[in-house]
C-alpha positions as CSV (number, residue, x, y, z in Angstrom):
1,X,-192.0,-82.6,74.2
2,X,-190.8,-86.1,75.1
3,X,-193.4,-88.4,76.9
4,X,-192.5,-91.8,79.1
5,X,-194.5,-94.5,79.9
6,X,-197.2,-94.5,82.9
7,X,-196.1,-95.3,86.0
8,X,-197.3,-98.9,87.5
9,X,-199.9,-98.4,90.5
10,X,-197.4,-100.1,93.0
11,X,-194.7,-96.5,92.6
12,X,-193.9,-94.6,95.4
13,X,-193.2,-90.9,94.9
14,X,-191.6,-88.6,97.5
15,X,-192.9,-85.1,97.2
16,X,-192.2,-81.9,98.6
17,X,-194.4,-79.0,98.6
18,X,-192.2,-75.8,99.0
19,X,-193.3,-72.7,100.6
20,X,-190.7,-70.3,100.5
21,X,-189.8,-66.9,99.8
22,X,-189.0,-64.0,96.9
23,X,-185.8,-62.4,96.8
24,X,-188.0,-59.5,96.6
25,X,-187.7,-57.4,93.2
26,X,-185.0,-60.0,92.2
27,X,-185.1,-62.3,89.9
28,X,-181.4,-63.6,89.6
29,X,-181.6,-63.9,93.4
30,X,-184.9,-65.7,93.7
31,X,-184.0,-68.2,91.6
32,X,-180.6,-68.5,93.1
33,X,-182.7,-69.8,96.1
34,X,-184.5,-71.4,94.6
35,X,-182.1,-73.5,93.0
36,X,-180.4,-73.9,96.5
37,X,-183.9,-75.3,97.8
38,X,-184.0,-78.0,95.2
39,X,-180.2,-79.2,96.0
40,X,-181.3,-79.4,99.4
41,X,-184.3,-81.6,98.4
42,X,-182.7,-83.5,96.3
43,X,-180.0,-84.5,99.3
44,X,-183.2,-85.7,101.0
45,X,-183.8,-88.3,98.4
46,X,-187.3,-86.0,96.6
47,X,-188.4,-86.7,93.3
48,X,-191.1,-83.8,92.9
49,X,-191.2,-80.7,94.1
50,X,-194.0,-78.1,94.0
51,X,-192.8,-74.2,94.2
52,X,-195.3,-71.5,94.5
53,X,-197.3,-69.1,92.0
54,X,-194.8,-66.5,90.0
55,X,-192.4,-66.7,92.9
56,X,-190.0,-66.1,90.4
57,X,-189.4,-63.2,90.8
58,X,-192.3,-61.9,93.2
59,X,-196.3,-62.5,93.1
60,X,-197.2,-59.2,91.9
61,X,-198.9,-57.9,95.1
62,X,-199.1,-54.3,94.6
63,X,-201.5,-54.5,91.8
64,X,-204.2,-55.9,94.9
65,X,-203.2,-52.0,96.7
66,X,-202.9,-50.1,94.1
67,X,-205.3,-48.0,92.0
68,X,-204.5,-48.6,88.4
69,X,-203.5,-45.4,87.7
70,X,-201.0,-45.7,90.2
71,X,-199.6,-48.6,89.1
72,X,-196.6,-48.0,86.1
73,X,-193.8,-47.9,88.2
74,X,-194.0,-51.0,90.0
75,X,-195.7,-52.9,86.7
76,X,-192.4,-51.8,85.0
77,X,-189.7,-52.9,87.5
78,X,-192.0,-56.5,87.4
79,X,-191.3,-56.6,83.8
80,X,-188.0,-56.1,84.0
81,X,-187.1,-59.1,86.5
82,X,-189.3,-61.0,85.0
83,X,-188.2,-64.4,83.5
84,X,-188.2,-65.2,79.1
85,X,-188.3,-68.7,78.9
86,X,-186.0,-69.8,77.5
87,X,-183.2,-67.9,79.7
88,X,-180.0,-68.7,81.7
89,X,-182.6,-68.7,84.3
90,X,-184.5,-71.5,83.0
91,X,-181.6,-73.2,82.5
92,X,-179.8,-73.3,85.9
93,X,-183.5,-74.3,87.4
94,X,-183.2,-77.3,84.7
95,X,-179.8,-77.7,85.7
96,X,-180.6,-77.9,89.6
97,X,-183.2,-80.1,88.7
98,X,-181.3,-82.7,86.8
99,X,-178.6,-82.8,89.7
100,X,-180.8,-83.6,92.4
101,X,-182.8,-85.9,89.9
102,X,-185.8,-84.6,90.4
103,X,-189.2,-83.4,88.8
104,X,-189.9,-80.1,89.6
105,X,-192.8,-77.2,88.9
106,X,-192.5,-73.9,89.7
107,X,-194.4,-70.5,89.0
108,X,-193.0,-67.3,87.1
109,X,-193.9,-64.0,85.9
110,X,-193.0,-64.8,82.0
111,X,-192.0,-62.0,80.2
112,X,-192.6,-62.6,76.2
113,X,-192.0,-59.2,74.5
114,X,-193.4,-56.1,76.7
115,X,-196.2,-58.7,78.0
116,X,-195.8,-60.7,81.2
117,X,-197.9,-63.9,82.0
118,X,-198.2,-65.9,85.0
119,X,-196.5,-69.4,83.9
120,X,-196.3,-72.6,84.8
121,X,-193.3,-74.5,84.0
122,X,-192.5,-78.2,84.6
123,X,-189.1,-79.6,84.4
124,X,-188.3,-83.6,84.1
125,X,-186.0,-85.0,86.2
126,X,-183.1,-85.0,83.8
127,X,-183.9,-80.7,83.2
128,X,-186.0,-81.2,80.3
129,X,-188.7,-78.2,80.3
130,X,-191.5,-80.9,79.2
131,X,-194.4,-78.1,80.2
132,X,-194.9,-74.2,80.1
133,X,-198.3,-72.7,80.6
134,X,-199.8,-69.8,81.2
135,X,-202.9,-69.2,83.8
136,X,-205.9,-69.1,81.5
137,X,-207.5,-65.8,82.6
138,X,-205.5,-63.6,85.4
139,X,-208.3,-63.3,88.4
140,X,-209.4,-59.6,89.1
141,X,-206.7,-57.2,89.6
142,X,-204.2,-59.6,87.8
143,X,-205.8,-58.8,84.8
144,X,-203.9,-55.1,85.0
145,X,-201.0,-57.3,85.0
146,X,-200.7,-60.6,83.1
147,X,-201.9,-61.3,79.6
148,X,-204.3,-64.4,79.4
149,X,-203.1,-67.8,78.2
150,X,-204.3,-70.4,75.9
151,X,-206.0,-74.0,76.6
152,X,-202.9,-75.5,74.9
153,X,-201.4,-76.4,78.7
154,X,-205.0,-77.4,80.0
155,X,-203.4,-81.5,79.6
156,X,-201.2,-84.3,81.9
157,X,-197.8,-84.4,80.5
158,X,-195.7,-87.8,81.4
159,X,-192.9,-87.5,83.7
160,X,-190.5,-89.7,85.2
161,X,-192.6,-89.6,88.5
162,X,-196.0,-89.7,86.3
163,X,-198.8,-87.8,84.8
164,X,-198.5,-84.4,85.7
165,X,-201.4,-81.5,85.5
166,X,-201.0,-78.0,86.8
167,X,-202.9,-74.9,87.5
168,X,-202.4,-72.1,89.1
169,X,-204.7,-70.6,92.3
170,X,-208.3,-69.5,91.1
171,X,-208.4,-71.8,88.0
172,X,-209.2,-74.3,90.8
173,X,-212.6,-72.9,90.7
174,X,-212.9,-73.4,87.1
175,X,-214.2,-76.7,87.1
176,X,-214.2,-77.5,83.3
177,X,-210.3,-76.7,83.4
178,X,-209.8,-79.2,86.5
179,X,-211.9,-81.9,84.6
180,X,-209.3,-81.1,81.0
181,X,-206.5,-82.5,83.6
182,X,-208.8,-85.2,85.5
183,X,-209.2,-86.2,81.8
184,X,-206.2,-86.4,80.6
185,X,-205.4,-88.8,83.8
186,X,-203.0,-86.6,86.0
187,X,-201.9,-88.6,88.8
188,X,-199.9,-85.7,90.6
189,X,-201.6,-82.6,90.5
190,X,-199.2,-79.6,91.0
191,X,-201.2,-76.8,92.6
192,X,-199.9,-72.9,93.6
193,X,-201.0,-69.5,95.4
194,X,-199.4,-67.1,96.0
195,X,-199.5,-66.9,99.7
196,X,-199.2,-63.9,102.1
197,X,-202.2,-62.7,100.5
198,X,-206.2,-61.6,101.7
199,X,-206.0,-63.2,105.3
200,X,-206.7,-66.3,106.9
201,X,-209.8,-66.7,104.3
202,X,-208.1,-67.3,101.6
203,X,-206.4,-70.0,103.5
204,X,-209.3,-71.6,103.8
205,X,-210.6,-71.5,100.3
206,X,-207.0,-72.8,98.9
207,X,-207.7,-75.8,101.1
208,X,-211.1,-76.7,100.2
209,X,-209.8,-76.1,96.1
210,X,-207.5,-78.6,96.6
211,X,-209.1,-81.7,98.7
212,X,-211.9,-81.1,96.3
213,X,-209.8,-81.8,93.4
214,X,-208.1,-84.3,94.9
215,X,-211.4,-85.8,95.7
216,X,-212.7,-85.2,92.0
217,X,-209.5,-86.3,90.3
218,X,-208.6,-89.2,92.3
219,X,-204.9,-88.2,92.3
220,X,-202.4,-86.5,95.0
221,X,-202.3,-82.9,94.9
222,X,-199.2,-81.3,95.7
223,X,-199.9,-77.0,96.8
224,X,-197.6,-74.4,97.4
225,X,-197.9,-70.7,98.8
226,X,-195.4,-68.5,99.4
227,X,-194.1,-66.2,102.2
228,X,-193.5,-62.8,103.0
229,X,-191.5,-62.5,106.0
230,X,-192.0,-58.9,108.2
231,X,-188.9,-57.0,106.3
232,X,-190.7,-57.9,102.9
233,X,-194.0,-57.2,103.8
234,X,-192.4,-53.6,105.8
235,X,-191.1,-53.0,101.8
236,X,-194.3,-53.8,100.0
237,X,-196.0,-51.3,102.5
238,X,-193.7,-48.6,102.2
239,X,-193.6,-48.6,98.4
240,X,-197.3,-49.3,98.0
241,X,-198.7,-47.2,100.8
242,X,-201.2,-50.7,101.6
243,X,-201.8,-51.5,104.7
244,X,-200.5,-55.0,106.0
245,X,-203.9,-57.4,105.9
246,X,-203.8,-57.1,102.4
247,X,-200.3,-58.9,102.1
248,X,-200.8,-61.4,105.1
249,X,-202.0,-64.7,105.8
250,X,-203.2,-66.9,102.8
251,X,-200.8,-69.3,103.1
252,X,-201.9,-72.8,103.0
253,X,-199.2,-75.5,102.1
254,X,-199.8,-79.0,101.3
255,X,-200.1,-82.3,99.9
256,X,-203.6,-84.2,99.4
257,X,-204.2,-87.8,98.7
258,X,-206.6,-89.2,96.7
259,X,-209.3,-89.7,99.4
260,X,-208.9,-85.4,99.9
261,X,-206.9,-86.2,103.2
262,X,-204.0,-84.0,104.3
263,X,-200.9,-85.8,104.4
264,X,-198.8,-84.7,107.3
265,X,-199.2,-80.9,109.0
266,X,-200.1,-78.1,106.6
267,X,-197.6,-74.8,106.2
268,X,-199.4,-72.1,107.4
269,X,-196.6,-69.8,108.4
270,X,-192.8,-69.1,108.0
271,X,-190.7,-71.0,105.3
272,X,-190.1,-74.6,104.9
273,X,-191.5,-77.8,103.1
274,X,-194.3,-80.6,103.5
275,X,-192.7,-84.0,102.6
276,X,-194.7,-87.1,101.7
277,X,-194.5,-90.5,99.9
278,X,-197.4,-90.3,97.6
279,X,-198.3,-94.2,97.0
280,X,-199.7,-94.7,94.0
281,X,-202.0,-97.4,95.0
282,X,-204.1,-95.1,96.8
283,X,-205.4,-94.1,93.5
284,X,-206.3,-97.2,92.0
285,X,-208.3,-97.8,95.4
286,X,-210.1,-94.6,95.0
287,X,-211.1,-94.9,91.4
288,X,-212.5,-98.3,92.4
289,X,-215.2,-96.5,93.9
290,X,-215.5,-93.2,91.6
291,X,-213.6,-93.1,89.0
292,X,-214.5,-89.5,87.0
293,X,-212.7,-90.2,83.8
294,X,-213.7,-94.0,83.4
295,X,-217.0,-95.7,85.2
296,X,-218.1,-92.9,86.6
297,X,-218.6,-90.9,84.1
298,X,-221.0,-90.4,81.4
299,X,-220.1,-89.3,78.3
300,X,-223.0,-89.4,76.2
301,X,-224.9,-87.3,78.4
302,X,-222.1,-84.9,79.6
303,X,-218.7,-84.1,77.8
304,X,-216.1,-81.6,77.3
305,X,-214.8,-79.2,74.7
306,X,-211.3,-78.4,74.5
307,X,-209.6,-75.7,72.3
308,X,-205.9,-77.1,72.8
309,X,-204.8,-74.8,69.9
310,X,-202.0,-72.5,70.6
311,X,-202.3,-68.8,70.6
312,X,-200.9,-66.7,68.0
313,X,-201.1,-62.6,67.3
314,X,-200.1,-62.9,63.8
315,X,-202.3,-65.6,61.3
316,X,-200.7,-65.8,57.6
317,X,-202.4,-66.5,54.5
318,X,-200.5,-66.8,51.4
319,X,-202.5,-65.2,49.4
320,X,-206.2,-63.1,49.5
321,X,-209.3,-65.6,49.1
322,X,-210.6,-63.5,46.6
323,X,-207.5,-63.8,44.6
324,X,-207.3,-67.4,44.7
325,X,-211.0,-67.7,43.6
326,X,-210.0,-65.6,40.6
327,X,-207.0,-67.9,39.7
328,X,-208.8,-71.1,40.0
329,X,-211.7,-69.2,37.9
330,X,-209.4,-68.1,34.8
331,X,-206.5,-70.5,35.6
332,X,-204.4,-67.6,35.6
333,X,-200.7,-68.1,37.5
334,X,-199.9,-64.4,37.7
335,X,-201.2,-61.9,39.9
336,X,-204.4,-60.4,40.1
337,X,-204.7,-56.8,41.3
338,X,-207.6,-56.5,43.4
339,X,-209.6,-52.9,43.3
């Protein structure tokens, strides 16, 4: 992955943080929309863009309503729109995003084999896919889902707006995977939920993750939730059976500064976007005063420990151990049968 160099303090970034919603059950038309969005953005002169968790091609919300049993014929029309990276999906998103010049992260159900994963990816404004990660450990009933990911994404990638570090919803409560990004020195911190989920209280929660962050980190934070509107969440219940407070409220979009104040009015209902110029002085100023990565910290006394290596199912060796030992013993070249 290509890497550019930081971005001075005196930048100015204008962000948008999406909320929007699913082509329900479609993946070629959720990212159509998707793609739409970012032209639009792009006409209005953004350079980052923040969509919401999986919306590509639907947070998987029946696996909150449904008893695992119950479960296989939903799971398996999620796997099937769900998104391989790479794809012609991928690609048009990169595409979009080069057009409108802009940097943009978005969430999808990644489908790698028979397994889907909750992913991150980040394209650079000229449609280069410079991240993909997947959500460390699936919360609760995701793990009926999603397969867990590796710490291989837990790092700030350079973009052409800056240092970028994502997560996605409750890994914001892991505070050893926020402190890997604060680290690393993310200056835009691209946050996601999945919105139109638990109630108002989950609302609440996403917005004290993120102005804690923001606070911790010292950088902007830039959320998105999505949005169910009444015929989507009407589908959901009659294919589910759920009731509607499962798949309501929860929707809390919005971007942060570095002193953990909102920036313009939160999205808490219907679709649209929050726009902001995040200036990048702001976090010089704050890290004057507590800087966790630098002066305020204290290494010698607390530290962290980061496996960044990629996961694998298959591990190769070229030969058995014992073998070799019995090579280097006889200086043998040929093989030795082992009983």
């Amino acid at each position: 992955m290509k890497k550019t160099k930081n971005i001075l303090a005196s930048t100015i970034v204008k962000a948008a943080a999406v909320q929007i919603s699913p082509v329900l059950y479609s993946r070629q038309g959720t990212v159509e929309k998707v793609v739409k969005k970012i032209r639009e953005l792009g006409k209005q002169g953004v350079q980052f863009a923040t969509f919401p968790e999986t919306i590509v091609p639907y947070y998987p919300y029946f696996s909150y309503v449904l008893a695992p049993f119950a479960l296989a014929k939903e799971h398996l029309r999620l796997l099937e729109e769900s998104v391989t990276v790479p794809s012609a999906e991928t690609r048009a998103i990169a595409e979009a995003a080069k057009e409108a010049n802009m940097v943009v992260s978005i969430g999808v159900n990644e489908r790698d084999g028979s397994s889907i994963y909750n992913t991150q990816l980040l394209f650079d404004a000229d449609g280069t896919l410079i991240q993909r990660r997947r959500k460390i450990t699936p919360t609760y009933h995701e793990r009926m889902i999603w397969g867990q990911g590796d710490g291989s994404g837990l790092r700030a990638v350079d973009s052409a707006v800056g240092r970028i570090g994502q997560l996605a919803c409750w890994e914001h409560y892991l505070p050893l995977a926020r402190y890997a990004l604060i680290a690393d020195g993310e200056q835009i911190h691209s946050a996601m939920y999945p919105g139109s989920f638990a109630g108002p209280l989950f609302a609440e929660q996403t917005e004290i993750n993120i102005r804690q962050h923001a606070l911790e980190s010292a950088c902007f934070v830039v959320n998105a939730t999505a949005w169910l509107d009444a015929d989507q969440q009407a589908q959901i219940m009659k294919d589910t059976g759920c009731a509607i407070e499962p798949i309501s409220g929860g929707c809390f979009t919005a971007i942060v500064n570095p002193d953990g104040r909102i920036i313009g009015e939160p999205l808490k209902a219907g679709e649209g976007e929050v726009i902001a110029e995040l200036d990048f002085a702001q976090i010089d100023a704050r890290k004057r005063l507590m800087d966790a990565r630098g002066h305020y910290s204290r290494p010698e006394l607390l530290s962290l420990l980061i496996d960044r290596t990629p996961a694998s199912p298959v591990h190769e060796r070229t030969a058995h151990p014992k073998a070799e030992a019995m090579r280097a013993a006889t200086g043998e070249e040929r093989a030795v049968e082992l009983p």
